[in-house]
C-alpha positions as CSV (number, residue, x, y, z in Angstrom):
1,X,81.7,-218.6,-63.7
2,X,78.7,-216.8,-61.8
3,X,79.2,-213.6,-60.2
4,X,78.6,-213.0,-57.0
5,X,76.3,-210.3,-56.7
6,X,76.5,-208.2,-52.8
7,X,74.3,-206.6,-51.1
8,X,73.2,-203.1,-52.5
9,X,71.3,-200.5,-50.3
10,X,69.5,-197.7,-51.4
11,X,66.7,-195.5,-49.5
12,X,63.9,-193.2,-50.4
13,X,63.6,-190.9,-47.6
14,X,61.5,-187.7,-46.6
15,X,63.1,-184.3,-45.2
16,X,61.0,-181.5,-43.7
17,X,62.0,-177.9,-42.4
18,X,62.0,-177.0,-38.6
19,X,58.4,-176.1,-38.5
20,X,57.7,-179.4,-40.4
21,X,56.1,-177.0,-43.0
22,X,57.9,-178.0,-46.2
23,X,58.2,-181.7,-47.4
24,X,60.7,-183.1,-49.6
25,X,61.1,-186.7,-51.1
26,X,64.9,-187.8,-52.5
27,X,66.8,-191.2,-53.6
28,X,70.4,-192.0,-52.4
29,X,72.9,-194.8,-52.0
30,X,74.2,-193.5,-48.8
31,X,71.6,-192.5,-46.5
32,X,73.8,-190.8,-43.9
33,X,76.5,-188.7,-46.1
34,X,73.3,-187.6,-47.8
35,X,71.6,-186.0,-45.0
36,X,75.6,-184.7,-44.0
37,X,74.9,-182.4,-47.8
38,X,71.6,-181.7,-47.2
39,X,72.8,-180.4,-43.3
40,X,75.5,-178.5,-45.2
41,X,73.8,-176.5,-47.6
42,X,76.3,-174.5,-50.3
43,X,75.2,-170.5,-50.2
44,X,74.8,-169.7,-53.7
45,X,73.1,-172.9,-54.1
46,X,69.4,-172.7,-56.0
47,X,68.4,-176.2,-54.5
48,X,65.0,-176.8,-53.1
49,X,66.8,-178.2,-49.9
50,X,68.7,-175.3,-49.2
51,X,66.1,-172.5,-50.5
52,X,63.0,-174.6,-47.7
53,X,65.9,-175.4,-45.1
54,X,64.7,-179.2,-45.3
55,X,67.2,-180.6,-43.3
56,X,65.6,-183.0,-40.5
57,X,64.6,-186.7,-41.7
58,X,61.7,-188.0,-41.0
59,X,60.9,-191.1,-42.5
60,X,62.8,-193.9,-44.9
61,X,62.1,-196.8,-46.7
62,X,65.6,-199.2,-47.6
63,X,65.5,-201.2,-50.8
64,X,68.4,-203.4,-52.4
65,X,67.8,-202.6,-56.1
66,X,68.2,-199.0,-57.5
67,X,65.2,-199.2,-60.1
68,X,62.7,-200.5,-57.0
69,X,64.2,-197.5,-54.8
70,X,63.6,-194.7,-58.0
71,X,60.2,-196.0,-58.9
72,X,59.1,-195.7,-55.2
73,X,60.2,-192.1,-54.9
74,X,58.4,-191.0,-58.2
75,X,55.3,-192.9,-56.6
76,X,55.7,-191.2,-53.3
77,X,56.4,-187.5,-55.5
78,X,53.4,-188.0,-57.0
79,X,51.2,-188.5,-53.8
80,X,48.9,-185.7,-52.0
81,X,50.4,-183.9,-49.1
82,X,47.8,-186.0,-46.6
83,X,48.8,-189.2,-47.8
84,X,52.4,-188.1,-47.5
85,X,51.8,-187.4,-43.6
86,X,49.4,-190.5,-43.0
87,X,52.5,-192.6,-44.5
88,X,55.0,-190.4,-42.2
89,X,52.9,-191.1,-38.8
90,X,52.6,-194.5,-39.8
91,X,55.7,-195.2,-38.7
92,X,56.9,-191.6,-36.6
93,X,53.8,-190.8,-35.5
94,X,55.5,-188.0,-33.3
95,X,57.0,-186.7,-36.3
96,X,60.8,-186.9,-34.5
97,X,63.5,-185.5,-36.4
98,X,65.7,-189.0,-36.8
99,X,68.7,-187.8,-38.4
100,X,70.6,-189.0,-35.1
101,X,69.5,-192.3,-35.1
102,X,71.0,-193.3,-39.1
């Protein structure tokens, strides 16, 4: 018997700070609940999120396999701080905060 396989979705996306200042690239399953942690940072916490106040999304990119989704964050990691913002105005050119449209 074949199994069914559903429908997975996972998302690279790209936080900032208020002043748009810091950049920071993550992976998650669960785009929404994962901008909820990032929104409610722990105090003693060491992580770059909390220590830069990245909190606002930018941009995203959906993908349905996990290893696609991973690979594409390293890439994006690995890019220059002005191809970062040329691939973030390509599609929010106004650099909005869309955490209230996920």
């Amino acid at each position: 018997m074949k199994k069914t396989l559903g429908t997975h979705n996972y998302y690279v996306y790209v936080l900032t700070n208020q002043s748009k200042k810091v950049l920071y690239i993550g992976v998650t399953n669960h785009l929404k609940r994962r901008l909820e942690e990032h929104s409610t940072p722990v105090e003693s916490s060491r992580h770059f999120t909390n220590k830069y106040n990245c909190r606002y999304l930018l941009y995203f990119e959906h993908f349905n396999c996990i290893e696609t989704a991973i690979k594409r964050e390293k890439q994006l990691k690995k890019w220059s701080r002005p191809k970062k913002e040329a691939l973030i105005s390509s599609l929010n050119p106004k650099w909005d905060f869309l955490n209230e449209t996920i």
